[in-house]
MIDOSE-1310 file (N, C-alpha, C; in nm, 2 decimals, decimal comma, always signed):
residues 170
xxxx	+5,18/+8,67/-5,65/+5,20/+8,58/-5,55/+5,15/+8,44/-5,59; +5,23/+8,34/-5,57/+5,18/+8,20/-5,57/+5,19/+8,15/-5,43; +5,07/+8,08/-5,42/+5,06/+7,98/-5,27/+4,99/+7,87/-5,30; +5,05/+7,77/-5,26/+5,08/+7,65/-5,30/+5,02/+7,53/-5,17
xxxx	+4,89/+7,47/-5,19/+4,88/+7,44/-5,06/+4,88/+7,26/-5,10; +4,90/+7,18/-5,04/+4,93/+7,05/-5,07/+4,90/+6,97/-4,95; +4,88/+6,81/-4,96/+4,82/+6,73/-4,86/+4,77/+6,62/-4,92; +4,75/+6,55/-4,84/+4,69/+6,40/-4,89/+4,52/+6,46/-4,94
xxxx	+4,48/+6,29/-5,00/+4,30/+6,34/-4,99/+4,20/+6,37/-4,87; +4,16/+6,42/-4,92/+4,03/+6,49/-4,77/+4,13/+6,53/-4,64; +4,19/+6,62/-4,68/+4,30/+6,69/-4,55/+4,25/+6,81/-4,55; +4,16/+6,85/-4,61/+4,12/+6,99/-4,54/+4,18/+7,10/-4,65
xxxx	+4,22/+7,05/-4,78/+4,30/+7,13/-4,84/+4,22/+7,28/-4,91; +4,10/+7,17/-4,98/+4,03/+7,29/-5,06/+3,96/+7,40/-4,96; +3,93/+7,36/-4,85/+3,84/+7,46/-4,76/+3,98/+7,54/-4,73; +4,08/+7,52/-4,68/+4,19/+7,61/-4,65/+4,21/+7,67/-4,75
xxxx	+4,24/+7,65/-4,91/+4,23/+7,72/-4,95/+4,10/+7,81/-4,98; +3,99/+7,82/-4,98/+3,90/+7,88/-4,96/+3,87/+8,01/-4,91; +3,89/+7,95/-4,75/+3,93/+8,08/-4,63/+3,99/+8,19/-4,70; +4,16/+8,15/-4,76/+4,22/+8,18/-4,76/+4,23/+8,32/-4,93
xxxx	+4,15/+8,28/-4,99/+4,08/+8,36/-5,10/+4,01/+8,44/-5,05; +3,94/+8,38/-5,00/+3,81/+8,52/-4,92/+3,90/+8,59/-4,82; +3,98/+8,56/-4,75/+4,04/+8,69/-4,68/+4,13/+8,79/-4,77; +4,17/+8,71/-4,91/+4,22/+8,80/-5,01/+4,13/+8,93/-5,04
xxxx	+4,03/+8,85/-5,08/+3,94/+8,89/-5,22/+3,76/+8,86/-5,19; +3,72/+8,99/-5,19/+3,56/+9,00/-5,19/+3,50/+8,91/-5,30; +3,57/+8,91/-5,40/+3,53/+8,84/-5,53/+3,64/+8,76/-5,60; +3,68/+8,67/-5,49/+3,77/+8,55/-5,60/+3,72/+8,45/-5,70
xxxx	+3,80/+8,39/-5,79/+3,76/+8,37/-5,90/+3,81/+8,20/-5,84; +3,72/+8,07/-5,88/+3,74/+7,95/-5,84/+3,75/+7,89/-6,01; +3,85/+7,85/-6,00/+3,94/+7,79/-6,13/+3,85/+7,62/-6,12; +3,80/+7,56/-6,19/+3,79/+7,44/-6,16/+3,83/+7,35/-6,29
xxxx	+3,91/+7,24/-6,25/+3,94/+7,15/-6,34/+3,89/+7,00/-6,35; +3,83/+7,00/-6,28/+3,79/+6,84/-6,29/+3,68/+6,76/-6,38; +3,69/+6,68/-6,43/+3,64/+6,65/-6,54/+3,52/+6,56/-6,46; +3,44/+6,55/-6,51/+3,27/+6,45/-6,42/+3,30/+6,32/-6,44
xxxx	+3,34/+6,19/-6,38/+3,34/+6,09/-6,39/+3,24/+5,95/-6,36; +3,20/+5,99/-6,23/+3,10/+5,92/-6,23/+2,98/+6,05/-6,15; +2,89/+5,97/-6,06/+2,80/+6,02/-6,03/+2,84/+6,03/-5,85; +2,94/+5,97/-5,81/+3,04/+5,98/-5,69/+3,10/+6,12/-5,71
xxxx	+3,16/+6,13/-5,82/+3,26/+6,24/-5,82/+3,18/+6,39/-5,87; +3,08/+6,36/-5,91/+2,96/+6,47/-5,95/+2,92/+6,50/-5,82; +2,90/+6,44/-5,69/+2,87/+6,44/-5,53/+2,94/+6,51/-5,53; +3,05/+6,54/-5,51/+3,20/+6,52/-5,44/+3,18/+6,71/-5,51
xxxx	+3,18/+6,72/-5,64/+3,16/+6,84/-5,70/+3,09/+6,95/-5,68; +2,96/+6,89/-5,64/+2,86/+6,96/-5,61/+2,83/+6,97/-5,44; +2,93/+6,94/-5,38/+2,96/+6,99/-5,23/+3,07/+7,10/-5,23; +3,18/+7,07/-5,33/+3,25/+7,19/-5,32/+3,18/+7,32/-5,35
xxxx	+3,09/+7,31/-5,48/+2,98/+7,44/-5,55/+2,90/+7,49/-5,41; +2,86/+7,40/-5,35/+2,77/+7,41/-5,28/+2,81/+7,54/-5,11; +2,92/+7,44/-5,07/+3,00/+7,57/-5,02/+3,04/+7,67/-5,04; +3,04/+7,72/-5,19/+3,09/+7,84/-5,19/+2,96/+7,93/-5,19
xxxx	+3,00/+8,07/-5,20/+2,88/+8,15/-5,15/+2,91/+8,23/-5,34; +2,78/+8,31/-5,31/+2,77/+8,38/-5,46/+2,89/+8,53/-5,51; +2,99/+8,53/-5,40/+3,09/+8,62/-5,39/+3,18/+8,53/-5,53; +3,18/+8,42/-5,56/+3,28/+8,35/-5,62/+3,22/+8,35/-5,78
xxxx	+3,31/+8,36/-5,86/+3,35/+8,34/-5,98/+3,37/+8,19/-5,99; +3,30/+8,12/-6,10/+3,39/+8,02/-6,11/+3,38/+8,01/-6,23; +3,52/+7,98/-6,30/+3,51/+7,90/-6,41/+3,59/+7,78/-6,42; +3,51/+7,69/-6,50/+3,54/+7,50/-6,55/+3,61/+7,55/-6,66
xxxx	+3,74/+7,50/-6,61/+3,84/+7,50/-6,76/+3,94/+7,35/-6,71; +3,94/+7,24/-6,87/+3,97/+7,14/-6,82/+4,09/+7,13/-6,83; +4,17/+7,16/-6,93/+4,30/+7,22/-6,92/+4,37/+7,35/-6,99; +4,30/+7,42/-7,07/+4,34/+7,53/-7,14/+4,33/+7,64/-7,01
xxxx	+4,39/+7,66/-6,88/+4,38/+7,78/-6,83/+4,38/+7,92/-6,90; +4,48/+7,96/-6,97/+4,60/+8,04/-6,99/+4,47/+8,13/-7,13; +4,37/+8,03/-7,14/+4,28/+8,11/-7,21/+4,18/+8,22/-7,13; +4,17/+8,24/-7,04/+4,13/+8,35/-6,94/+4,24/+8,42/-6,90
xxxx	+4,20/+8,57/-6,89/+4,28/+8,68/-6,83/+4,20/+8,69/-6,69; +4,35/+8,67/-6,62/+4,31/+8,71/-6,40/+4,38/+8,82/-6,40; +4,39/+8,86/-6,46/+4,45/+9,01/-6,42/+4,41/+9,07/-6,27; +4,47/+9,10/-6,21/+4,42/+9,19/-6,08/+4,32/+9,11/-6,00
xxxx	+4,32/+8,97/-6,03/+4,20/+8,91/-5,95/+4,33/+8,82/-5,84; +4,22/+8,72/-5,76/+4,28/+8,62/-5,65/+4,23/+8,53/-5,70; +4,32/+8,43/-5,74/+4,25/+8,30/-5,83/+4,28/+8,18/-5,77; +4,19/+8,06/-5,71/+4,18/+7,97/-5,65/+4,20/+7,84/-5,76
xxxx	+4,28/+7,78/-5,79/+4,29/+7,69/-5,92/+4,26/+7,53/-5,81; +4,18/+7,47/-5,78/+4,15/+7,36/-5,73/+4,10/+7,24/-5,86; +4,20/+7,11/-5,90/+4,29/+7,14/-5,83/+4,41/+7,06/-5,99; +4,55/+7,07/-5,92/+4,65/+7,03/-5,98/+4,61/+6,94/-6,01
xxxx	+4,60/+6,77/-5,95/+4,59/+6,68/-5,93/+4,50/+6,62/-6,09; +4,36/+6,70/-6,07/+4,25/+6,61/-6,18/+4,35/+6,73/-6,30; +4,38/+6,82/-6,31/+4,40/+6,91/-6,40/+4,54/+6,83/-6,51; +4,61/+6,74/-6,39/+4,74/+6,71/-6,50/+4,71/+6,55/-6,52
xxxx	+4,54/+6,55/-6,47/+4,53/+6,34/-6,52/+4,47/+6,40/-6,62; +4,41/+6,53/-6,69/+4,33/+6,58/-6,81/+4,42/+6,55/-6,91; +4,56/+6,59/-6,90/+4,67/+6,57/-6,97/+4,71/+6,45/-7,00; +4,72/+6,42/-6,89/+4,74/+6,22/-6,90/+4,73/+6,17/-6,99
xxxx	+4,56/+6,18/-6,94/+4,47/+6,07/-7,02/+4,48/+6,09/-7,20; +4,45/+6,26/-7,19/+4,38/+6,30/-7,34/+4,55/+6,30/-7,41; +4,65/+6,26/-7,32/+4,80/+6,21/-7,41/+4,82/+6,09/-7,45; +4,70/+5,95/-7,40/+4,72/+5,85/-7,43/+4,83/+5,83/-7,34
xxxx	+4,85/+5,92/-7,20/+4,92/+5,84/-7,07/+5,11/+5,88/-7,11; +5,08/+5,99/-7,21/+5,23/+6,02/-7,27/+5,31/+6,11/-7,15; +5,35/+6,06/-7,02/+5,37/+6,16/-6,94/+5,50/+6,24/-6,96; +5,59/+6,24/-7,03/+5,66/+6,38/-7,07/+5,56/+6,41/-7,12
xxxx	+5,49/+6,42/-7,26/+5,45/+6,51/-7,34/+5,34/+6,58/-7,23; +5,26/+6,55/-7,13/+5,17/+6,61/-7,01/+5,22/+6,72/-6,95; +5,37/+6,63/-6,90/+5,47/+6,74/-6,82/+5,48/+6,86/-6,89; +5,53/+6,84/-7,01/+5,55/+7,02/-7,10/+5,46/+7,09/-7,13
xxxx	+5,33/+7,02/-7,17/+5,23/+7,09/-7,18/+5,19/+7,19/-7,07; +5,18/+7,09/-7,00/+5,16/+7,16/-6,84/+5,19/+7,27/-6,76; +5,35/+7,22/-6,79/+5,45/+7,39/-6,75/+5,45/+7,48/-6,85; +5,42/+7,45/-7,00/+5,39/+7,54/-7,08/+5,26/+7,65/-7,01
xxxx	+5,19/+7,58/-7,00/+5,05/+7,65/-6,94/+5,07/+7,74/-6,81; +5,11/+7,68/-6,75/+5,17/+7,71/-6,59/+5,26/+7,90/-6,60; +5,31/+7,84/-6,74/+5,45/+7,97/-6,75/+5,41/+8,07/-6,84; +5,26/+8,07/-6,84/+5,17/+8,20/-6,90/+5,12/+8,20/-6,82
xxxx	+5,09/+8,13/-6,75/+4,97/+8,16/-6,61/+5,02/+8,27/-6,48; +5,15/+8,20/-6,48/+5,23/+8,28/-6,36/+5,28/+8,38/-6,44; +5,28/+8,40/-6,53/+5,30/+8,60/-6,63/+5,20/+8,69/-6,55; +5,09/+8,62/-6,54/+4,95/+8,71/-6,51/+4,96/+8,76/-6,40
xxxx	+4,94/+8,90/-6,38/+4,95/+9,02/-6,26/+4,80/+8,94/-6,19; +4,83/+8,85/-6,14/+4,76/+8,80/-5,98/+4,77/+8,73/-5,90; +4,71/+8,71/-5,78/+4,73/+8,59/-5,71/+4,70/+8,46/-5,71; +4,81/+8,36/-5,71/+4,71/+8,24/-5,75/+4,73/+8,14/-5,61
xxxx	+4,61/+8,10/-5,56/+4,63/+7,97/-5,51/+4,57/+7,90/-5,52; +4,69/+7,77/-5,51/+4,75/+7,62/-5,63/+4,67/+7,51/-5,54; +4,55/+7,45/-5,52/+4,58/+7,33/-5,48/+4,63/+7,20/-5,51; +4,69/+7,05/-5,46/+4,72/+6,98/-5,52/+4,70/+6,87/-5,40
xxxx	+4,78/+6,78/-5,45/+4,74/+6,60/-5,41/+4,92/+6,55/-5,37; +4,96/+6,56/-5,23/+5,10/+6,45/-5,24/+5,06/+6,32/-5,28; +5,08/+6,30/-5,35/+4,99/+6,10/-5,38/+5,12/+6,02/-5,34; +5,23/+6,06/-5,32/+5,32/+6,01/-5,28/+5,29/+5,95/-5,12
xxxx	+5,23/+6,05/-5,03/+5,24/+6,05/-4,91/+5,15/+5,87/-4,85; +5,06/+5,84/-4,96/+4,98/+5,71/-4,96/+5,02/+5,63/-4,99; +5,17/+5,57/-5,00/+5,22/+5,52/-5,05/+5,25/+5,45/-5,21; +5,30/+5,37/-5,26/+5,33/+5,34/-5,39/+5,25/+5,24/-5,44
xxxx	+5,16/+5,27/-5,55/+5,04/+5,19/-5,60/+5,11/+5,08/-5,66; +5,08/+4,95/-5,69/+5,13/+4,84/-5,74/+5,11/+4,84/-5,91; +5,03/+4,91/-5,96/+4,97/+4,96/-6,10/+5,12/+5,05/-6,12; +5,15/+4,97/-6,26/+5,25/+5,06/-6,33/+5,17/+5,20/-6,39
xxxx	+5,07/+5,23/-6,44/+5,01/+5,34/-6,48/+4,94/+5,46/-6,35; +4,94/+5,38/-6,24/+4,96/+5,48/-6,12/+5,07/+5,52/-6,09; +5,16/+5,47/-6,08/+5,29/+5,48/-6,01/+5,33/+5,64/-6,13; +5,34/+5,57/-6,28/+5,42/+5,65/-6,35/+5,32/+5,82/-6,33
xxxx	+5,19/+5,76/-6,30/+5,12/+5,93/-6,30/+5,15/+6,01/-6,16; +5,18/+5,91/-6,02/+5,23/+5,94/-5,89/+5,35/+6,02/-5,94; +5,48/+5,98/-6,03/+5,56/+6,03/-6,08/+5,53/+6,15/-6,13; +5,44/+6,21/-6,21/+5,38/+6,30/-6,34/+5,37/+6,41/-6,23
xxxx	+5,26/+6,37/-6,09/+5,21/+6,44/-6,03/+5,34/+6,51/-5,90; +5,45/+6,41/-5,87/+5,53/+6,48/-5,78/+5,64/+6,56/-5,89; +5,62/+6,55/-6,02/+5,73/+6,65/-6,06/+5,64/+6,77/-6,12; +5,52/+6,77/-6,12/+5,42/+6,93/-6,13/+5,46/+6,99/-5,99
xxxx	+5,42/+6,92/-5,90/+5,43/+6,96/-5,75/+5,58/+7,07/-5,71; +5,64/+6,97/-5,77/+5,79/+7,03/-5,76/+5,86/+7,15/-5,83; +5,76/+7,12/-6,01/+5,75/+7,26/-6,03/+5,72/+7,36/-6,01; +5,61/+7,38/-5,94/+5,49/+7,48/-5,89/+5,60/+7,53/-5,77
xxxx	+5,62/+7,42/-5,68/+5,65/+7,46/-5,53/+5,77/+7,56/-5,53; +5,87/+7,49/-5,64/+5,96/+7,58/-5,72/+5,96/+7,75/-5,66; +5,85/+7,77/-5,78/+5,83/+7,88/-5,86/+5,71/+7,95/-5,75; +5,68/+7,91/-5,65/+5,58/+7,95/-5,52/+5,63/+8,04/-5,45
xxxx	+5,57/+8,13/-5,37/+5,62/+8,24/-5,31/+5,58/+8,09/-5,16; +5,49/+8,09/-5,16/+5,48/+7,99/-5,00/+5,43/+7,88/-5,05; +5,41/+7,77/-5,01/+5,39/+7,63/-4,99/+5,33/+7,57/-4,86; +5,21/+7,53/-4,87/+5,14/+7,49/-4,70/+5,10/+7,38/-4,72
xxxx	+5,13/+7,27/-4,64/+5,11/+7,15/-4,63/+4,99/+7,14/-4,54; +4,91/+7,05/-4,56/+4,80/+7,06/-4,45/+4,76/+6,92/-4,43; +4,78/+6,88/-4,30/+4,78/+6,77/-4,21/+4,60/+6,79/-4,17; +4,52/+6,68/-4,16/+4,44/+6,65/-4,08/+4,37/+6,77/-4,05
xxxx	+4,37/+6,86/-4,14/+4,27/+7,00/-4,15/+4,36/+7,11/-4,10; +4,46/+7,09/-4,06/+4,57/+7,19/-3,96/+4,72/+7,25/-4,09; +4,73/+7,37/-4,09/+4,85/+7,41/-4,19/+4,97/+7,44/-4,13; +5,05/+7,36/-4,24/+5,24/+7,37/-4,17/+5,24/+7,42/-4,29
xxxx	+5,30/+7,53/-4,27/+5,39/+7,65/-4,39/+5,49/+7,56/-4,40; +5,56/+7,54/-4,56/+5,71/+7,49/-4,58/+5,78/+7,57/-4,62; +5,71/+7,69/-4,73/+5,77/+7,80/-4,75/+5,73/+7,89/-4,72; +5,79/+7,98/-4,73/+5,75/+8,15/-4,75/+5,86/+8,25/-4,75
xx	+5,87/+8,32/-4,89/+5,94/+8,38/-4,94/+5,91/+8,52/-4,94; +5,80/+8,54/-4,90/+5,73/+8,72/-4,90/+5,77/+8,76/-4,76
C-alpha cells in the first residue's frame, strides 16, 4: 500500500500521518530525510523526535532510501519535499537529472513488500515564487508529487489539520 498525504506547510500533515502509522503498526519505522540547516530547522526537528514515542524506528537517510530493507514493516517516509531539495542541491539544481534519480529510488522502494506513507509539500498551493530557482524546484516538486500520487493506492490532502481523501483505490 502507498498513502500519500499532501498539504501546504504546517497543515497538520506529519501528525496525520503519524496517527495513521500507529494505527497500522505497534512498531513503525519513521523514514527521515531532512538535512540540518540552521538551528530553526534543528527546532522544527527536534519537535517532530520529540513527539514520537519509543514504539518508532527511525532512520535519517538523506537520499539513498532503497539502501534499507521494510520488508513487512509500515514505513512513514516524512518528508518528499526536503528529500528531493537533497537531490536538487547535491545536482548543482540539475532538475531532470533529480527527477530520475528520484523515481529511480522511488521504483525500488515501491518493489518492497510494505506500507508506505508518503509525506509531501503542494508548494504550488502558495502561490508562484518570483525566484527563477524556486519556481523551477516548485516545478521538480509538483512533478514527484504527481509521480507518487500516480502510483498511490490513496492520496489525502489535509486542509487546516482536517483530511480530504482524493484517492482511494483499495
Amino acid at each position: 500500500m502507498i498513502h500519500l498525504i499532501t498539504g501546504g506547510q504546517r497543515s497538520g500533515k506529519s501528525l496525520f500521518a503519524e496517527d495513521l502509522a500507529l494505527s497500522l503498526s505497534n512498531q513503525p519505522v519513521y523514514l527521515a530525510t531532512s538535512r540540518i540547516w540552521d538551528e530553526v530547522h534543528r527546532d522544527r526537528i527536534e519537535i517532530h523526535k520529540n513527539r514520537r514515542g519509543n514504539q518508532w524506528t527511525t532512520i535519517e537517510e538523506e537520499k539513498f532510501l532503497s539502501r534499507h530493507d521494510f520488508s513487512g514493516k509500515v514505513v512513514l517516509l516524512d518528508c518528499i519535499t526536503l528529500w528531493i531539495n537533497n537531490f536538487f542541491f547535491d545536482n548543482e539544481e540539475d532538475d531532470k537529472k533529480s527527477l530520475q534519480e528520484a523515481i529511480q529510488e522511488l521504483e525500488i522502494l515501491f518493489d518492497q513488500n510494505c506500507d508506505w506513507i508518503i509525506v509531501t509539500n503542494e508548494l504550488g498551493l502558495g502561490g508562484h515564487p518570483e525566484n527563477k530557482l524556486a519556481m523551477r524546484f516548485n516545478d521538480l516538486q509538483g512533478s514527484i508529487n504527481q509521480y507518487i500520487a500516480k502510483k498511490a493506492d490513496r492520496v489525502t490532502l489535509i486542509i487546516s489539520g482536517l483530511p480530504l481523501e482524493i484517492k482511494n483505490t483499495l
